[in-house]
C-alpha positions as CSV (number, residue, x, y, z in Angstrom):
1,X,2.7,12.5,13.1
2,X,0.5,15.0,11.2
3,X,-3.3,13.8,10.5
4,X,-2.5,12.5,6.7
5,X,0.1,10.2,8.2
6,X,-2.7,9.1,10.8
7,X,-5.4,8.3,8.4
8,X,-2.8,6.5,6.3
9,X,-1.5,4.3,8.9
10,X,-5.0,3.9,10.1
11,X,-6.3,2.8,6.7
12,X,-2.6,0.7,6.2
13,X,-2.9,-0.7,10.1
14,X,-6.9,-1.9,9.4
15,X,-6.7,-3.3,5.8
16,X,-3.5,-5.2,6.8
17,X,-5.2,-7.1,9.8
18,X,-8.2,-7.8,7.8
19,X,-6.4,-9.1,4.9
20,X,-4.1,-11.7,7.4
21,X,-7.5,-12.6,9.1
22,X,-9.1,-13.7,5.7
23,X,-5.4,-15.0,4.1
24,X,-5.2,-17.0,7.4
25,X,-8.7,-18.7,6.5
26,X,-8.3,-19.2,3.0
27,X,-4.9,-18.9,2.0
28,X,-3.1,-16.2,-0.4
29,X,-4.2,-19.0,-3.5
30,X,-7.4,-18.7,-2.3
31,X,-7.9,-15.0,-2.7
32,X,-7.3,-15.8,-6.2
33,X,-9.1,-18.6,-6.7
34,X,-12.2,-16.3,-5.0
35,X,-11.5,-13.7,-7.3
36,X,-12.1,-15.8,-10.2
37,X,-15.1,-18.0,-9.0
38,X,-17.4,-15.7,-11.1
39,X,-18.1,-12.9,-13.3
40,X,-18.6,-10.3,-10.3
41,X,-15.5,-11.5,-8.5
42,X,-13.5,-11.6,-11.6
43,X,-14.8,-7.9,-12.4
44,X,-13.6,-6.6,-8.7
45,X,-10.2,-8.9,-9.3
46,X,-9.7,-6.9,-12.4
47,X,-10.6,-3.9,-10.8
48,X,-8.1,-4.2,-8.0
49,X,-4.9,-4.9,-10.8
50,X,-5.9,-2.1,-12.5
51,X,-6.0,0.4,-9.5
52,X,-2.8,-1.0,-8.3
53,X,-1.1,-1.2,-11.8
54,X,-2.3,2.4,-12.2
55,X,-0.5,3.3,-8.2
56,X,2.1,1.0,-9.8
57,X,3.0,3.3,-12.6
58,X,2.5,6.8,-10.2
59,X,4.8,5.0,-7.5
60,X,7.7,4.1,-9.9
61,X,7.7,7.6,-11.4
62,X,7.1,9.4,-7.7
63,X,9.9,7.1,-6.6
64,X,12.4,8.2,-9.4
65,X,11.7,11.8,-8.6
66,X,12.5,11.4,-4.9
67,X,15.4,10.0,-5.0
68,X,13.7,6.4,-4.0
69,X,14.5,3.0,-5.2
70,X,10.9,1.9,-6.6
71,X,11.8,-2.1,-6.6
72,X,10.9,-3.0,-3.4
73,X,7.4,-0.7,-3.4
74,X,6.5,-2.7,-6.7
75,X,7.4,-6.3,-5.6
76,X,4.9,-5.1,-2.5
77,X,2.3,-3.9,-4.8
78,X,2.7,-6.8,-7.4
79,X,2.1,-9.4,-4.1
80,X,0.3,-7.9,-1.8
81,X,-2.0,-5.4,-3.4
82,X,-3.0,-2.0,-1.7
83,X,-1.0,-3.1,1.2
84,X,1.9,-2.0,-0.7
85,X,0.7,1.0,-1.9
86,X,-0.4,2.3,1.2
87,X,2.8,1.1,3.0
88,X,4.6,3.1,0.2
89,X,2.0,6.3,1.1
90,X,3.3,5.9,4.5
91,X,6.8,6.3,4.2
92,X,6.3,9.0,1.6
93,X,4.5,11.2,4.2
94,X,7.0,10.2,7.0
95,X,9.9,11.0,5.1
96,X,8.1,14.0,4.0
97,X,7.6,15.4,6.9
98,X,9.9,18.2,8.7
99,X,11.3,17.0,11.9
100,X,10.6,19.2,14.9
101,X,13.8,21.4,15.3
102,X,15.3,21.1,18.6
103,X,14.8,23.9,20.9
104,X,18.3,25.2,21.8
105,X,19.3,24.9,25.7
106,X,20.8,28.5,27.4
């Protein structure tokens, strides 16, 4: 695992756990219902759908270059946010990334 796969599972591994900490004390409808309680909270709701509509749109066309079926990276992004983009981040660089080549045994 090279150190952009690290820092990406790190950041994927962290955000995850805090999201299921807070989900598990308000619940997923109360995430929205947060994010539109007032004007700031509406602004960083907005915020959010238009950073991950913008990953969106690079995930489905990065997706369609690779070979990759983009569905179930948007479905993740469309309900779970970030998560799914950096989940999607993840097993880009995994794939990505060369396997060792096995030493060859005299």
């Amino acid at each position: 695992m090279n150190l952009r796969q690290l820092i990406i599972a790190a950041a994927l591994l962290a955000f995850t756990a805090f999201s299921l900490v807070v989900v598990g004390e308000v619940g997923y409808i109360g995430l929205w219902q947060a994010g539109l309680a007032s004007k700031a909270t509406l602004q960083i709701l907005l915020d959010l759908c238009i950073a991950c509509g913008l990953g969106g749109l690079w995930l489905l066309g990065d997706a369609q270059r690779r070979g990759v079926t983009p569905w179930p990276w948007l479905l993740a992004v469309l309900t779970l946010g970030s998560i799914g983009l950096l989940a999607y981040l993840f097993m880009r660089e995994r794939d990505a990334t060369p396997e060792a080549a096995p030493h060859a045994t005299p």
